[in-house]
N, C-alpha and C positions, 0 to 999 in steps of 0.2 A: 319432667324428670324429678323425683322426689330426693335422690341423692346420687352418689356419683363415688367409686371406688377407683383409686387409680394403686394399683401394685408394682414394688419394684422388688428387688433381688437382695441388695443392699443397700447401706445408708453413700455412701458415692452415688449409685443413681438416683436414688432420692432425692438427694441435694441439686443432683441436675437437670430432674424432674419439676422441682419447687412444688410448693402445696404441702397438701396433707395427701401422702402418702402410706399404705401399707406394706412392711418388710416382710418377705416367704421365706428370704434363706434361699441358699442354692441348691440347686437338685433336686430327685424327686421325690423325696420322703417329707422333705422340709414343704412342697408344693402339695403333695395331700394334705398335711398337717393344715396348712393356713384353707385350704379348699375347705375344709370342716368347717373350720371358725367362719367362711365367710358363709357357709350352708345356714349358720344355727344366729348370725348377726346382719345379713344383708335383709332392706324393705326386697319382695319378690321382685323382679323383675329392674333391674337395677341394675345400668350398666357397669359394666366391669372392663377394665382398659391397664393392659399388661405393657409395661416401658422398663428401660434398662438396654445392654447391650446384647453383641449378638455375634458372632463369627461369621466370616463370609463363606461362603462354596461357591459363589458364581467366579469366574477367575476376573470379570469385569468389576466386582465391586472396589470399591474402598471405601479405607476408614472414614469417620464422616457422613458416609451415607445414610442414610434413613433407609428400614424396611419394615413393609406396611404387611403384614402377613395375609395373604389369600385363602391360606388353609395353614390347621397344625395338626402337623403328622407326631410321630413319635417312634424311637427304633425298636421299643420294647411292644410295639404292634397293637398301641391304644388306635382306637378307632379313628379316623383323622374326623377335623371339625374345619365344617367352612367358613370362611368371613366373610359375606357377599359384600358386606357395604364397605371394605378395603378401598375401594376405588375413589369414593366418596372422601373419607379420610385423607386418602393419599393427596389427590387433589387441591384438598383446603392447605395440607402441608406444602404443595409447591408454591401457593399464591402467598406461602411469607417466605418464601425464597430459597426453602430449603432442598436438596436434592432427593430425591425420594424415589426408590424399586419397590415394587409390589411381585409375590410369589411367595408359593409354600414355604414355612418355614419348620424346623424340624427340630425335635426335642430330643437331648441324648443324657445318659446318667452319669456321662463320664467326658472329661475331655477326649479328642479324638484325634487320629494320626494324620496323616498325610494321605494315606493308603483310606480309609475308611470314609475321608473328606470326598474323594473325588469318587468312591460308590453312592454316596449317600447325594451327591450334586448329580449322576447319571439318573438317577432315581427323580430329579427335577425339582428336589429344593435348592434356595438359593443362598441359606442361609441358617444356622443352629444357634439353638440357646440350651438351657437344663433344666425350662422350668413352665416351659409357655403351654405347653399341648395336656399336662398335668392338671394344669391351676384352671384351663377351660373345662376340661373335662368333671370337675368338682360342681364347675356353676351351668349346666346343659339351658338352663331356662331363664339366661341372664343375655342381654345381649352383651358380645367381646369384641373390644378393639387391641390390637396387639400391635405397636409400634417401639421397634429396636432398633438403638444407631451400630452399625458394621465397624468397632473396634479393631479387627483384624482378620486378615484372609488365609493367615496361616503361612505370609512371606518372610515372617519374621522381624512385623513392623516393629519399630522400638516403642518401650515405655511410653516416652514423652509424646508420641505421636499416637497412641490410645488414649493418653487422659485429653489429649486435644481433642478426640473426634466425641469426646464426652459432650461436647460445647452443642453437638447438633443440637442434643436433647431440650434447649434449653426453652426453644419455641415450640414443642412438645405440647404439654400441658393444655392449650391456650386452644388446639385443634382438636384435642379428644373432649373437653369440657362442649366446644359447639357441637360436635358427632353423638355427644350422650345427652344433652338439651333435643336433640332432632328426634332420638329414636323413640320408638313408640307409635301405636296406631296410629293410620293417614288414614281420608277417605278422600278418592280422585273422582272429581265431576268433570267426566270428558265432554266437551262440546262437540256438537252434531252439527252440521255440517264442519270439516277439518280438512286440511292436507290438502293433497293434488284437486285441482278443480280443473275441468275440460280441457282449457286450452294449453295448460300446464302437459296434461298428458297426453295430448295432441304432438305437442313440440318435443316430449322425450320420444315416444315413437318414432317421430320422422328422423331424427337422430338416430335410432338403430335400424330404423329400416333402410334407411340411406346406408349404414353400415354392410349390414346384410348384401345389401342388393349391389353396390358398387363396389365392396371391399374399403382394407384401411389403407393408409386414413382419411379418416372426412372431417374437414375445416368447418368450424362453426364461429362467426362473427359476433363475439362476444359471448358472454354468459348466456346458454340456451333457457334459463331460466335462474331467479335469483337464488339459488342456494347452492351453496358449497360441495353438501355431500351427491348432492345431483351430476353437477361438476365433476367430481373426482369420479365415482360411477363410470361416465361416459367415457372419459379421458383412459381408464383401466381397459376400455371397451376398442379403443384406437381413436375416439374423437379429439382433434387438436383444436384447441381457442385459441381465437388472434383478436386483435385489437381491431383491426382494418384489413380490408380485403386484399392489400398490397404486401399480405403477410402470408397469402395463398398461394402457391405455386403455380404454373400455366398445368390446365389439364384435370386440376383437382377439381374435388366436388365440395361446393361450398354451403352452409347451412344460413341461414338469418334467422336470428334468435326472435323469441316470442313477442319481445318488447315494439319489435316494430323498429322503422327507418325510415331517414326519409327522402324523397326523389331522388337527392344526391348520390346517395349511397345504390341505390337502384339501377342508376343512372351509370354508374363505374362499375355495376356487375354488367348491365349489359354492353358494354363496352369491352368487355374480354369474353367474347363468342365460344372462347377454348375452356370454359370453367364450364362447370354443372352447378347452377345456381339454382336453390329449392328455399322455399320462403315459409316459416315456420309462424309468421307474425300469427297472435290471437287474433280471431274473426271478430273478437270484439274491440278490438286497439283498430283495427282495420275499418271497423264500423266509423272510428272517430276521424279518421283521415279523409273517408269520403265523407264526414259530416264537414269537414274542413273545406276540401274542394268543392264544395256544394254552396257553401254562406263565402267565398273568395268569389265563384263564377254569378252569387245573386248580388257583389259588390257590398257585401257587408264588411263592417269592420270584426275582428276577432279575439277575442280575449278568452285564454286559455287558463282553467284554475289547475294548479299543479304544483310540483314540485322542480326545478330549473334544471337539475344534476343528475334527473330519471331519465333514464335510456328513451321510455315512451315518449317523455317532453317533448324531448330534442326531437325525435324523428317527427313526434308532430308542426313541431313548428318549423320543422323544415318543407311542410305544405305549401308555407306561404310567411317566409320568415319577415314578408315586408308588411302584410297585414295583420298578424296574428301578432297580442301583447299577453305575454303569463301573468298571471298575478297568484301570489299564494295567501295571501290572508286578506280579512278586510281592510284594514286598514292599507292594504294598497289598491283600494280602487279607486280612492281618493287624487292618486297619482299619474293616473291615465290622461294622455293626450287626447280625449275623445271629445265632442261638443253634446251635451244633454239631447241634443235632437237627433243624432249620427244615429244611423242603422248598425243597430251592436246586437251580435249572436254569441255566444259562450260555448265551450266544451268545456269538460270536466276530462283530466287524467282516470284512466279508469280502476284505479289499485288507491285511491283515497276514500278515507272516512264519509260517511254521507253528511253527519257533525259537521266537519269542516268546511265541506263545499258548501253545505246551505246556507252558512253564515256569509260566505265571500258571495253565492249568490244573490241574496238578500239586500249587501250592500250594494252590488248592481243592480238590481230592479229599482231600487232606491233613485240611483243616480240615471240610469237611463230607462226614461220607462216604457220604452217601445223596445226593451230588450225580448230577444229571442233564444230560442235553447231547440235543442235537438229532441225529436217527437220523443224518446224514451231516456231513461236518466242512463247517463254513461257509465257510472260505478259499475263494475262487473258486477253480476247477479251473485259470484261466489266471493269476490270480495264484500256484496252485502250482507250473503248467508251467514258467513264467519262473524260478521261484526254482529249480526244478531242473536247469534248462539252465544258470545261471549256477551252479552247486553243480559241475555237471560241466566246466565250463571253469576253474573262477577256478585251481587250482593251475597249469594251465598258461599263464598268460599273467604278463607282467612288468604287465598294467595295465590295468583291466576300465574303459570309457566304459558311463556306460550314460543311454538319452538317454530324455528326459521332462523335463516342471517339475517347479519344485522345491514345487507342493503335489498332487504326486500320491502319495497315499500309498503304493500299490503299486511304484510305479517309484521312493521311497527305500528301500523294503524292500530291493532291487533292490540296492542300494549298498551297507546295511548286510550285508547278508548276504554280498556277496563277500571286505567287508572281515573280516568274524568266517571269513572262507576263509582268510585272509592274504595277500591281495590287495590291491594298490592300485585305491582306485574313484572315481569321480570323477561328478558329476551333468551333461550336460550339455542344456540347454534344443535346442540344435543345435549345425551345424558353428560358430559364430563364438563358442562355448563354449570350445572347446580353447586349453589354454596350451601354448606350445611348452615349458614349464620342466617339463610330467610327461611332455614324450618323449626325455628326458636318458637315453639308453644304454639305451632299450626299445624293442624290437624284436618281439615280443608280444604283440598289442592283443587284448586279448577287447572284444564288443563287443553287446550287448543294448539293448532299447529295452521303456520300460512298457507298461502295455496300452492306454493312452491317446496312444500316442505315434503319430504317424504311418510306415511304411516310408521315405515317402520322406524323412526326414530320418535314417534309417539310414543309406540310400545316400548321402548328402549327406556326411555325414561320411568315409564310405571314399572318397569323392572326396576331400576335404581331406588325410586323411591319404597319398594316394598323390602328391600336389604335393610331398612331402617326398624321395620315392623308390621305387626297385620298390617292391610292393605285391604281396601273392599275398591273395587272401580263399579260405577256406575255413568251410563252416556243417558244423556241429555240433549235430543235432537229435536229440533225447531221446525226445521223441514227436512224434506228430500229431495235431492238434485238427481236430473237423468236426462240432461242435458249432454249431447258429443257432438264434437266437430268433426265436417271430413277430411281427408288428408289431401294432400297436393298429389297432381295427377302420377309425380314420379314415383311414389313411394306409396302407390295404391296395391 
């Protein structure tokens, strides 16, 4: 960002604005006038960011409010002009706490009645000023941010309570200077292999097909897989999540989520004959439970590397919760009741790092050297693809997003692992994740998604990001997955 214009109407909102400020004058002749000057004095391309106040037409607003403009219309029939990256704006303005609407806002040359308010709101703005859609239209090739606080809705607030709602402005300034630092060309390095991986979309099928074929709704025990918008999805679809299957009704048809369970839990669905129980576990979480029963029935001892608070954990070490000890780092192998000579076999949680486990294995081989391990490595092959597509991007990008919640364990591995690249990484649940303050002088985006994460909230995001400016995406793929599992015999 070479420089940075901020406009206001008058010296009141400048003053509430702070900075260095330029004055238009109100209305529209005063808003060509200053359009010229900034035609014949702005470096090109230079954002431009329109503040001051604004009259309501939503009959929900009030004074006080903030409104981030989505588009500016005009009643004199100038061309309307969009603001994509509004959202973005808007956003960095709620995290300082202030209250903030996004929608059209409309330009008028005159103050307006009561009668012409409520045409000009059925028409879908939310909100007038006399100068916004004028002063954009002067600068076509400049990016515009337009934020105005809602002084009045036309109830007849008093004086004293307009110069108060003056006060929103006052954290203003501080969110358009990071909005105009952002804007300007990005290049997105998408990583290859991303998003859904097999048993992910194994476990969303069986969820709808069980929908489909039995009717709503259908109980699934826990998170069908770790993400949110996957969740909500379902839930719109008739899927209800419970914590425990004592939260199932007699008769229902019940799900088991991806992560896996253990005997226990197995154990209490078959024990209610009146349920429709269908098991959605990954064939590869499943692989480790019978590697479990397997090194229990050769009277091994068991030491699980993982995480203690992962769905997977738990159900594994509910194999054999009296042999099996977790450990997550090396430094706790050192802590193991085990005797150097003991017959010790290891599994690995299959949604970690391959970094981390080999360190914790390592330390075990160390300590017991008759240890054993299961014929192939247990990290999921997609939880490995992922980690190697971002291994192959993170030195070149100034700034790795990589989208998923924040309790999927594979999609934080995702984060740490770019950052031990020497990458900046960031978690984001979706697009209204992003702060405009990590796209300060980055131009670089890598950009990955966990295995639980949806595509289409990849694309969502390279939308967001290109409201900033050009935009070039290029992917970057390591390999190719074509791998599928089968479904369970009910939902075939």
């Amino acid at each position: 960002m070479a420089d940075f214009a901020v406009l206001a109407a008058v010296p009141m909102e400048a003053e509430a604005i702070g900075g260095g400020v330029m004055l238009t004058g109100v209305g529209r002749e005063r808003a060509f006038t200053t359009g010229a000057t900034m035609r014949e004095t702005l470096v090109p391309g230079t954002p431009v960011a329109l503040s001051g106040i604004a009259h309501g037409l939503d009959p929900a607003l009030r004074p006080g409010e903030l409104i981030v403009a989505t588009e500016l219309q005009a009643t004199d029939g100038t061309p309307p002009r969009r603001l994509p990256d509004a959202e973005l704006v808007a956003s960095d303005l709620r995290r300082l706490g202030l209250h903030v609407r996004t929608g059209p806002l409309i330009s008028t040359s005159r103050a307006i009645t009561a009668e012409e308010s409520a045409g000009l709101a059925a028409g879908g703005a939310v909100a007038w000023d006399m100068e916004s859609a004028w002063l954009a239209l002067q600068v076509p090739d400049h990016p515009v941010a337009v934020v105005r606080v809602i002084v009045d809705t036309g109830r007849g607030e008093a004086a004293n309570v307009q110069m108060r709602a003056l006060g929103s402005l006052l954290g203003v300034r501080t969110s358009l200077e990071r909005w105009a630092r952002a804007t300007g060309p990005h290049e997105v390095l998408l990583a290859g292999p991303r998003s859904f991986c097999a048993g992910v979309e194994r476990a969303i099928e069986i969820v709808e097909r069980a929908l489909a074929r039995f009717g709503r709704p259908v109980y699934v025990r826990r998170q069908i897989v770790h993400n949110a918008h996957v969740v909500a999805d379902l839930e719109a679809k008739g899927a209800i999540f419970v914590a425990e299957l004592d939260q199932v009704p007699d008769g229902a048809t019940v799900v088991l989520a991806a992560h896996g369970v253990s005997p226990a839990i197995r154990s209490a669905a078959a024990q209610r004959p009146d349920l429709m129980v269908i098991d959605a576990t990954c064939p590869l979480v499943a692989k480790v439970h019978h590697e479990a029963r397997r090194y229990v029935a050769q009277d091994y001892q068991i030491v699980l590397v993982g995480h203690g608070d992962h769905e997977e954990v738990v159900g594994t070490l509910g194999e054999a919760p009296d042999r099996i000890r977790l450990v997550q780092r090396p430094e706790d192998v050192a802590d193991l009741a085990f005797d150097e000579e003991d017959e010790v076999a290891y599994l690995t949680q299959t949604t970690l790092s391959t970094d981390e486990t080999s360190a914790v294995i390592d330390a075990l081989r160390r300590r017991f050297p008759k240890l054993v391990g299961p014929p192939t490595n247990d990290i999921c092959y997609a939880t490995q693809n992922r980690q190697d597509a971002v291994r192959a991007l993170a030195d070149r990008c100034d700034l790795m997003l990589v989208v998923g919640s924040s309790n999927s364990s594979n999609t934080a591995r995702l984060v740490e692992l770019a950052r031990r690249e020497g990458c900046r990484a960031e978690l984001i649940e979706d697009a209204s994740a992003i702060r405009l303050s990590w796209l300060d002088e980055v131009i670089r985006i890598g950009l990955t998604a966990g295995a639980s994460a949806p595509e289409a909230l990849v694309q969502e995001v390279i939308e967001s990001i290109a409201t900033l400016g050009p935009t070039t995406v290029t992917e970057h793929r390591t390999t190719a997955e074509t791998i599928q599992f089968s479904l369970p015999k009910q939902v075939r």
